[in-house]
N, C-alpha and C positions, 0 to 999 in steps of 0.2 A: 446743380443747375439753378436759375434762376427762379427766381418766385411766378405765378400767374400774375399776381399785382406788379413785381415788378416788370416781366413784358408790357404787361398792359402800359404800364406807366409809360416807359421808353417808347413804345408805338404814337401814344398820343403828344408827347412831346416832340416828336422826330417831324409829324404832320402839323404842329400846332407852327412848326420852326424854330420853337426856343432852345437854342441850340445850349445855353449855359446848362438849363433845366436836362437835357437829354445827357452832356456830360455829368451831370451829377448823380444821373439815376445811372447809368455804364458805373461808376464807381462806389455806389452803393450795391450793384451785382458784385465786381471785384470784390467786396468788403466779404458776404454773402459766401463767397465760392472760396474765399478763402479761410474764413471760420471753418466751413466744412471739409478743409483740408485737400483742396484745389487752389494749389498754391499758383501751377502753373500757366491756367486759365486765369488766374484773379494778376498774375503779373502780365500776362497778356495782353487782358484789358484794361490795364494802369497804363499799360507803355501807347496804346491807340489811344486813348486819349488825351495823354501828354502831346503824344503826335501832334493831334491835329488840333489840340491848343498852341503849338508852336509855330503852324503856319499862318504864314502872311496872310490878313484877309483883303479878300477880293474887294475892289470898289468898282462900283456899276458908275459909270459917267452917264450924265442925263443929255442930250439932243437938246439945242436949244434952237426955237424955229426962228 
């Protein structure tokens, strides 16, 4: 299971919005979980974040008055 630091980490990245930062810490859990021989959770969370590094990002269109 993941570290107290690194939850913490992930929580306040997740609410900060840095979203590169929050994938980085999910793959430093993955790294984590699979030194200790949780392979299947640490591929888990390699393949969500691949995920949703792969999707399209949303663009907000601004209103112009």
């Amino acid at each position: 299971m993941a570290t107290g630091e690194q939850l913490k980490s992930m929580i306040k990245t997740h609410f900060s919005g840095d979203k590169e930062q929050f994938s980085t810490v999910a793959l430093r859990i993955a790294a984590h979980e699979a030194k200790n021989g949780h392979q299947r959770i640490a591929r888990d969370i390699r393949s969500l974040v691949e995920e949703y590094k792969n999707q399209p990002q949303k663009v907000v269109r601004l209103k112009r008055e």
